[in-house]
N, C-alpha and C positions, 0 to 999 in steps of 0.2 A: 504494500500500500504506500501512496505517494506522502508524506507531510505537506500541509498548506507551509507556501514561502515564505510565511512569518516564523514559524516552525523550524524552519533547518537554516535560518539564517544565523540564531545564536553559534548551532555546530560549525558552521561555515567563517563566522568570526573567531570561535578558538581557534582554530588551525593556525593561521599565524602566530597568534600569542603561545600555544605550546611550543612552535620551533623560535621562535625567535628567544623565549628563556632557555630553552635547549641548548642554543647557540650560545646564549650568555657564561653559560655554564662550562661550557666546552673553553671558552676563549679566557673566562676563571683559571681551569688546572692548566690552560696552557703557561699563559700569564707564571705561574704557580712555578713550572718546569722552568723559566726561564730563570727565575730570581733563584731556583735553587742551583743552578748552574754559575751565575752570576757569582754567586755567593761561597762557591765552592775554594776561593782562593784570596788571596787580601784585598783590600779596596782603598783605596785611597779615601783619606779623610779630608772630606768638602771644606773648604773655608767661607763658603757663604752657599745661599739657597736662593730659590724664587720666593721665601717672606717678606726680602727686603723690595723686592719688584711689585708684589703684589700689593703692600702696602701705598708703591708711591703711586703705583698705578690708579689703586681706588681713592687715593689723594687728587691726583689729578681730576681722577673720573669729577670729584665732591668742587674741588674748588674750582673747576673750567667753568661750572653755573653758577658760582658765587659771585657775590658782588669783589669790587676791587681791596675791601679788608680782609678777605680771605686770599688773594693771590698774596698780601705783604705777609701774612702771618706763613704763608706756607713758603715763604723765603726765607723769615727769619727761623723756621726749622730744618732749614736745609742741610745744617751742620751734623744733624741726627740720622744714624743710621742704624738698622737692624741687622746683625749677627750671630751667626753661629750654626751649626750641624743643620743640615735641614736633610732630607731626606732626598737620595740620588736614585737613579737608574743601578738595578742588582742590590740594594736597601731594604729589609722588609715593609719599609713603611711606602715608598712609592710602588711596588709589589701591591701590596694592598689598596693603595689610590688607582692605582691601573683598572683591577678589579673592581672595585667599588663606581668609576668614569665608564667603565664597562655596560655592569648592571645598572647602572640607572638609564645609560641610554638606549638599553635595549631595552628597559621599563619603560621609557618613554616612548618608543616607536610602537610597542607592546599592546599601549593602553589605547592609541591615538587607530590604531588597526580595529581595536575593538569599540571604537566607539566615544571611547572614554576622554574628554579634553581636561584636561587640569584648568583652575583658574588661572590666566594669568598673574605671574606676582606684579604689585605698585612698587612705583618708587616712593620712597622716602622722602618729605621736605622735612629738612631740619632746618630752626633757627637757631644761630647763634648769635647769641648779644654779641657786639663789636665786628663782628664777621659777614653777616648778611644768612642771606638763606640759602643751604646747600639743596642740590639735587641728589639724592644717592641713590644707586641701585640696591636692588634688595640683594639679598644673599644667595651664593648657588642655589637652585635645587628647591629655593623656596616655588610650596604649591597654592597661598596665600597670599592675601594683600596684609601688608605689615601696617600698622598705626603709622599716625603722622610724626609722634613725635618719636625720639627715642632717647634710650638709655646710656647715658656716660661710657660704658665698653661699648658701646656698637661704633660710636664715633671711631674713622681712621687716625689711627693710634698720634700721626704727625700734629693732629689739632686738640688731641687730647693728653694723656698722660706724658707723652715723650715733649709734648710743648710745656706741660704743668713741670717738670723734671729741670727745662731749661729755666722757668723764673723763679724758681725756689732760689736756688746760689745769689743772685741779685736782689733778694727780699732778706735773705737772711746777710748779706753785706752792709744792706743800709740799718740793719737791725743794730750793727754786731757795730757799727760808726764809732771810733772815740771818742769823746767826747759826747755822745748823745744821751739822749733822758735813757738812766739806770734800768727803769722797767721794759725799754727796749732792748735794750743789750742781755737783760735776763729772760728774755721772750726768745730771742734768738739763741740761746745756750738750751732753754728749753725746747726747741724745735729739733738742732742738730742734735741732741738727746734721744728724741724719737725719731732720726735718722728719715725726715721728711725729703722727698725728691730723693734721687738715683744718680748717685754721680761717685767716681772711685774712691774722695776723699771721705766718703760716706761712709764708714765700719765700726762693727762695734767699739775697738778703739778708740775711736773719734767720738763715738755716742759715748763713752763711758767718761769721758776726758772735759765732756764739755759738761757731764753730771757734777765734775767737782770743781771744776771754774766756777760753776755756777753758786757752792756749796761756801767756796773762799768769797763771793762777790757780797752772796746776803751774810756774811759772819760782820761787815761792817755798816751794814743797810737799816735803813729805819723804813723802808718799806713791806709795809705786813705782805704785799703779795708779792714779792719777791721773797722776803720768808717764805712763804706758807710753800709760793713754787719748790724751792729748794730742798725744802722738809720733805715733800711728797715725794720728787725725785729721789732723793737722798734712802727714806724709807725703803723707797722701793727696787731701787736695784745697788744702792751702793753704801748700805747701814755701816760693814766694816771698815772703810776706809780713813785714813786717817782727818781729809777735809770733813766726813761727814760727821765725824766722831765729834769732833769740834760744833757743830749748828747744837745748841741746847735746845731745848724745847720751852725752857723756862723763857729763855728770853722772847721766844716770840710769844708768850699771853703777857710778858710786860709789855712789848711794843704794841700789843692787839688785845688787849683786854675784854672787850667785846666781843670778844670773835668766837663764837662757840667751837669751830675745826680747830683752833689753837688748843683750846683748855682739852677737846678731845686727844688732839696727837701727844699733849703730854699725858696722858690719863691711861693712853695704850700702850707710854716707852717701855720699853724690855725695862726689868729689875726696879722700876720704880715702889717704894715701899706702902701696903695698903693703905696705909691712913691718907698719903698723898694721892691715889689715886681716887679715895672717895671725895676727895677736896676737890680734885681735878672734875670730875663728874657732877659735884653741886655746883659748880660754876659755869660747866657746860651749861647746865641746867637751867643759868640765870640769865646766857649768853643774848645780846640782841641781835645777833649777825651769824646766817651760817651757811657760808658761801659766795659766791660772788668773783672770787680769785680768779678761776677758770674762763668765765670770762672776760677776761680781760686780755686772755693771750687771741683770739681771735682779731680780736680791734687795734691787736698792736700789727697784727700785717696788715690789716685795713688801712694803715697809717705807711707800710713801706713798700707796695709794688708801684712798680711804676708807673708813670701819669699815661700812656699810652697802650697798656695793658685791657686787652680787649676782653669785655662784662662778662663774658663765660666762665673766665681765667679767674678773674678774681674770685666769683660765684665760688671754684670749685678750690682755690687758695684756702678759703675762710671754712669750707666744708671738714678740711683734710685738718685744717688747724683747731674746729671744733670737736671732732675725734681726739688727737692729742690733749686738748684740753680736760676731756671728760673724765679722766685719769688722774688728772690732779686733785682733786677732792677726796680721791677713794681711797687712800690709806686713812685719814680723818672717819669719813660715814663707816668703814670697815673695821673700826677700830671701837665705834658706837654697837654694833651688831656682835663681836668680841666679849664686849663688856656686858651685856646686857643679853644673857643668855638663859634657860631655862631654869641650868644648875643657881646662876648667879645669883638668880631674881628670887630663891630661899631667904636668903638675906633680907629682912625688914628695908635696913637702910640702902641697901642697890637700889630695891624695888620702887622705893621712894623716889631715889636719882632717877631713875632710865625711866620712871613716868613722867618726873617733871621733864625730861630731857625731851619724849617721844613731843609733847605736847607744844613745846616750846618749839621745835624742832618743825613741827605743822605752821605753829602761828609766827615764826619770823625767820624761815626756809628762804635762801636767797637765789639756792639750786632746785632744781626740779626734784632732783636724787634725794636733796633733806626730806622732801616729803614721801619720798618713796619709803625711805630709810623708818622715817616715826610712822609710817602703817603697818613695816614689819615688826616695829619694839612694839606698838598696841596691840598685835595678836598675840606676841607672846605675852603681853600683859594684862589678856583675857581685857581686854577694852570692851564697855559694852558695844553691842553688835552695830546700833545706830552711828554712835561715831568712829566704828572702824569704818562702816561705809562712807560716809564722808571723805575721811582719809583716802581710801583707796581711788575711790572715785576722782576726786580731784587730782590725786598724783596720775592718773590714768590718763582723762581729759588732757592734762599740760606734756606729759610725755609724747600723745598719739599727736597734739599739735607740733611739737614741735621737731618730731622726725622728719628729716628730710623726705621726700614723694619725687619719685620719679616718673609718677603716672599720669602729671599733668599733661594737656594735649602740647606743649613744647616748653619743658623744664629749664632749658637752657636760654631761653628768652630773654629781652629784656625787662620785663615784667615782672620774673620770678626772679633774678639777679636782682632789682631793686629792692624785692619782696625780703631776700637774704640779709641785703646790706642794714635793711632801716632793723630787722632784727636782731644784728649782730651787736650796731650799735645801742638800740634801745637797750638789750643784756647786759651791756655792759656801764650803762647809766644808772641802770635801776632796779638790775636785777632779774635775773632769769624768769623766776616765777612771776615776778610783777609784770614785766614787758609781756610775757604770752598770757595774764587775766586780762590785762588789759584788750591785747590783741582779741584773746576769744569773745571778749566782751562789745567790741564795733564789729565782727565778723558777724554775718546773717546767721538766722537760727540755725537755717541747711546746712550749713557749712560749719555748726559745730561739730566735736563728738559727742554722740549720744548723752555721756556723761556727768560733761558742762552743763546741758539744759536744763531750764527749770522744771 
């Protein structure tokens, strides 16, 4: 009996698509034979690969549509180049891309026999503040239209990281100026600390080196946050050393008596004797200030890239510098959560401290993290349930604001770059937690977190 032609058309469309992955397969072990032949004897070791071509390539491809700030930017990266093993001819990794350029394209002739069209992929408009707007191709193989904007890695490495690597050295120079204001010069000890930007003079060496530069700088300094920076560095990777041995902890709650992270860092020093450390804790207790230091170090490269530095740059400068930052509080907060532990909190008089601390800690918190920090000491101090929620809720709300989103429809914008700046400086005016209630506070309902709303 005959099938109607609707019928044996499906069979009559397989037939190509079975040989042609047949084929694919075949041309796999051959591919296969060949690289184990290749491979049978030594190979010379590549000193460079097609990364560094494909790279300038999809540079070019980006900045041939951009406006004229993306041709200078992508000159003044021209110095940078990408290195190293890449994967040759008799390689198992080109072996395997053979294979893989193979099977997809007989997937592709495969599908297109049966009927099958893939979406076209879209290109990409990216803006970049200072730069203009690129055109980019989407990625091989994509079967999808990609979103408008995109993600900091997807950016061609020349206008992204490997350009951020070349203005670090030049931010951290004018930092590092003789003669310039002190908390400059300790912002840039603390940057090459955490070994910010990629360049040879870059090593733990150097980071470990500019920890106790920095250590000798506040041992003569009447600046609390130049303390407080040095104390935290210090704690944290270089407590043995003989500069660090020297930073007291006394002297900074003389110079900062207010400052609740002072009365805590001496309250968690090794060897300190109990009665001092419950002394240290009732005056956390009483502290009006707790935090605020850390930002500080953002607004200081806000102060030294250059007047010409295109609004992407900076955007992702003060990003990389608020990371760093966040580090510096946490031997202080982690020293609160130490202290104020299950066992601890037996003790009548701890229990007393680490609630006056938790509470104090909510109502004049300069960091986000203080209030994260006093809804962990309320749970374990069995806080009633209503104002753990308060607590939590509010540390919740200011944290989910004030994450970075890269989901916006173009993060890298001018808009969102202005958006960075006025908030990096507000933080560092008045205060982490105050600049984002405030902010949440003129920001439309929608556009809260759930959390914030009334």
């Amino acid at each position: 009996m005959t099938l109607p032609p609707d019928v044996n058309l499906p069979r009559r469309r397989a037939w190509p698509v079975l040989l042609l992955l047949i084929l694919a397969i075949a041309l796999g072990l051959q591919v296969h034979a060949d690289w184990r032949g290749a491979t049978a004897g030594p190979t010379a070791a590549p000193t460079g690969g097609p990364a560094a071509i494909a790279a300038s390539a999809a540079t070019g491809t980006a900045v041939a549509s951009a406006s004229a700030g993306a041709t200078a930017l992508a000159g003044a990266s021209a110095p940078l180049s990408a290195s190293g093993a890449e994967p040759q001819w008799g390689q198992p990794g080109e072996a395997a891309a053979r294979v893989a350029r193979a099977a997809s394209a007989a997937l592709a002739t495969a599908r297109a026999a049966a009927g099958l069209t893939p979406t076209p992929p879209a290109e990409r408009v990216v803006e970049l503040c200072g730069v203009g707007r690129l055109t980019m191709p989407p990625p091989d193989g994509a079967d999808s239209t990609l979103p408008t904007g995109t993600a900091w890695d997807t950016l061609p490495q020349p206008l992204a990281d490997m350009a951020v690597a070349q203005v670090w050295p030049r931010v951290l120079a004018t930092l590092s100026a003789p003669g310039g204001p002190e908390q400059d010069r300790a912002a840039a000890l603390v940057l090459q600390a955490a070994r910010v930007g990629e360049t040879l003079a870059n090593t733990p060496a150097a980071a470990l080196a500019a920890t106790r530069s920095l250590a000798r700088l506040a041992r003569n300094s009447a600046d609390p946050t130049v303390l407080h920076w040095a104390h935290a560095l210090c704690r944290r990777d270089d407590a043995a050393s003989p500069d660090c041995r020297r930073l007291a902890p006394r002297d900074l709650v003389r110079k900062a008596p207010a400052d609740g992270l002072a009365w805590l860092l001496l309250a968690g020093q090794p060897g300190l004797a109990p009665m001092a450390v419950e002394q240290a804790l009732e005056k956390a207790a009483q502290a009006t200030r707790f935090g605020g230091h850390a930002a500080q170090l953002p607004v200081a490269v806000d102060r030294a890239w250059p007047e010409d530095l295109p609004g992407y740059l900076q955007q992702r400068l003060l990003q990389q510098a608020q990371g760093v930052a966040a580090d510096l509080s946490r031997p202080a907060f982690s020293a609160a959560l130490e202290l104020c532990t299950a066992q601890t909190l037996a003790s009548a008089g701890r229990r007393s401290h680490c609630e006056a601390l938790a509470r104090q800690m909510f109502s004049e918190g300069s960091d986000i993290e203080a209030l994260a920090v006093a809804a962990v000491l309320g749970a374990r101090l069995g806080l009633p349930e209503a104002e753990l929620d308060l607590l939590r809720q509010d540390a919740k709300a200011l944290a989910q604001a004030a994450t970075p989103s890269a989901s916006g429809a173009q993060p890298h914008a001018c808009g969102a770059v202005e958006s960075t700046l006025k908030q990096v400086r507000s933080a560092a005016a008045e205060g982490e937690v105050q600049a984002w209630r405030r902010r949440l506070a003129m920001a439309p309902m929608t556009a809260r977190p759930a959390a914030s709303r009334p």
